[in-house]
C-alpha positions in Angstrom: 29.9 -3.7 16.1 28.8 -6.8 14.1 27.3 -8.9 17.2 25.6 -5.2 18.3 24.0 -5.1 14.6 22.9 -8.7 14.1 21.3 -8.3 17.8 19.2 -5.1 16.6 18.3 -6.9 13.4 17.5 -10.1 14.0 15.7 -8.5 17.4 13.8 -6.0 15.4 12.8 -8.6 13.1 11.6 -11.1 15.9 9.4 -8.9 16.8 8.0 -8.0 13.9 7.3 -11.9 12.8 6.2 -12.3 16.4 3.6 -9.9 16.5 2.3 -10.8 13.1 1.8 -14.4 14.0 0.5 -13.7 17.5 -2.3 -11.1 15.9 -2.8 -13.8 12.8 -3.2 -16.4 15.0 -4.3 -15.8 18.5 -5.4 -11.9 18.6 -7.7 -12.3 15.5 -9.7 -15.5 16.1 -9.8 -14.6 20.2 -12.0 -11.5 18.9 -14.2 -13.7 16.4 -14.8 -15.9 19.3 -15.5 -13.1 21.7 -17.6 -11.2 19.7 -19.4 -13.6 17.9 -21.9 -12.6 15.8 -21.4 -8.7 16.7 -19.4 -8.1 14.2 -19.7 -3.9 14.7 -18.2 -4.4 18.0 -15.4 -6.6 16.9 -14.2 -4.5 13.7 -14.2 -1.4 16.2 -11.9 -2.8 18.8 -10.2 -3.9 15.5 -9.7 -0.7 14.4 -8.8 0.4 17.7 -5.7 -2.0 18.3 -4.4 -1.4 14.5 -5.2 2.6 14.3 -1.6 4.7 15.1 0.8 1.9 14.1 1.5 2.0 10.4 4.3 4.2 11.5 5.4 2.2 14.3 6.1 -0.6 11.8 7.7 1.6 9.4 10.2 2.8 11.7 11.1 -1.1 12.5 11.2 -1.8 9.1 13.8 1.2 8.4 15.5 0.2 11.2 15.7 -4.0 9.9 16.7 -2.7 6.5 19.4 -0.3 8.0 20.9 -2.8 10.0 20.6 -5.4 7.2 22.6 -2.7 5.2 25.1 -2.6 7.6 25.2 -6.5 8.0 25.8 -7.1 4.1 29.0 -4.4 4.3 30.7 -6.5 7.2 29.7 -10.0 5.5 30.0 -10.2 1.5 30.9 -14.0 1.5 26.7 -14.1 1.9 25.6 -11.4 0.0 23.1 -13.4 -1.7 21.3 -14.3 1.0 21.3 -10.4 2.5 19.8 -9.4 -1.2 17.2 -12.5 -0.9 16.2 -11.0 2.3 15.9 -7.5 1.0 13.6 -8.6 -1.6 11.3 -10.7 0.7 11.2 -7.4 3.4 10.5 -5.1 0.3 7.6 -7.4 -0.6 6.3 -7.4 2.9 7.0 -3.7 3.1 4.8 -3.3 0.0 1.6 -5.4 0.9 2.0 -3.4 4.7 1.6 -0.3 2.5 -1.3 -1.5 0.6 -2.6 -2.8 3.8 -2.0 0.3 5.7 -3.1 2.7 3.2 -5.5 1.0 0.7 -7.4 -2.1 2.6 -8.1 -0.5 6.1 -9.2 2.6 5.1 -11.7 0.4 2.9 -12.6 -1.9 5.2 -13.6 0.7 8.1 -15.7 2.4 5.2 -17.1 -1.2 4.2 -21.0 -1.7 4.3 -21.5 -5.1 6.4 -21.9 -7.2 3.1 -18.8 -6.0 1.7 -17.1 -6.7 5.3 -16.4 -10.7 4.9 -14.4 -10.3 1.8 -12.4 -7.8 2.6 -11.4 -9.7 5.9 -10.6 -12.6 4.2 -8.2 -10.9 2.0 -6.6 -9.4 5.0 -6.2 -12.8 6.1 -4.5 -13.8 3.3 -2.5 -10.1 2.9 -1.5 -10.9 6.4 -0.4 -14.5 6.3 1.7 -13.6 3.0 3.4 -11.0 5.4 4.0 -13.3 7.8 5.8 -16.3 5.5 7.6 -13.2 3.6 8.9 -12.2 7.1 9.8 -15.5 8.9 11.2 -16.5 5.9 13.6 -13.4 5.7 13.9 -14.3 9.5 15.1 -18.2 8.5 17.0 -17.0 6.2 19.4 -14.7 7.9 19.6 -18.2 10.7 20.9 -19.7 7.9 23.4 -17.5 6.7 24.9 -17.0 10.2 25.3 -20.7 10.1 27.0 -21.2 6.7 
C-alpha cells in the first residue's frame, strides 16, 4: 500500500510540476515567438489551451493531497516534512484559485493596454507555483531519503 501511494503522489505531483515548467518555459515563450507582434491571436490560442482545466488540476491536487494524507498516517517519524509540504501545495492551491478564477477571467476581458501587465503577473503567479510545487516535490525526495 505504501510503495502504491508514494507512486500515485509523487506521480501526480510530477506531472503537475512538469506541466507547469514545460508551459512556463517552453509553451509560453514558443507562442510569443510565433505570434509575434499579434498578440489577439496569441492570447486566443492562450485561452484556448488553458479554458476547461481549472478542474483538471483540482482533481490532481485532491488526489496529491489525499495521498499525501495517507503517506503522513504510514510515516510519522517525518511528519514535519509532510506538514511543510501541505503548506507549500495549499499556497500553490491558493494562487491556482486566484489564477483560475480572478486573473483569467481579467485578462480575457483586458483592453490591449491593460494586457502586458497582467501577463507579467501571470508570469510571476506562475513561476511562484512552480518553485511552491518542485519544492513540495524536493521535499518529499528528501524525506524518503532521511
Amino acid at each position: 500500500m505504501t510503495v502504491l501511494m508514494v507512486i500515485v503522489h509523487a506521480g501526480l505531483a510530477a506531472a503537475w510540476v512538469g506541466g507547469m515548467a514545460y508551459s512556463l518555459l517552453v509553451v509560453q515563450p514558443k507562442l510569443k515567438r510565433f505570434f509575434g507582434a499579434d498578440e489577439e491571436s496569441r492570447e486566443a490560442l492562450t485561452a484556448v489551451i488553458a479554458s476547461g482545466n481549472r478542474y483538471k488540476v483540482l482533481a490532481l491536487i485532491g488526489v496529491i493531497a489525499a495521498t499525501g494524507v495517507v503517506l503522513l498516517l504510514l510515516d510519522h517519524e517525518h511528519w514535519w516534512i509532510h506538514l511543510l509540504k501541505a503548506v507549500l501545495l495549499l499556497a500553490a492551491t491558493t494562487i491556482f484559485w486566484y489564477v483560475s478564477w480572478r486573473h483569467w477571467p481579467r485578462r480575457v476581458f483586458a483592453t490591449p493596454a491593460e494586457r502586458p501587465a497582467l501577463q507579467r503577473q501571470l508570469y510571476l503567479l506562475a513561476g511562484t507555483m512552480l518553485t511552491l510545487t518542485a519544492t513540495a516535490f524536493a521535499l518529499g525526495i528528501a524525506a524518503a531519503h532521511l
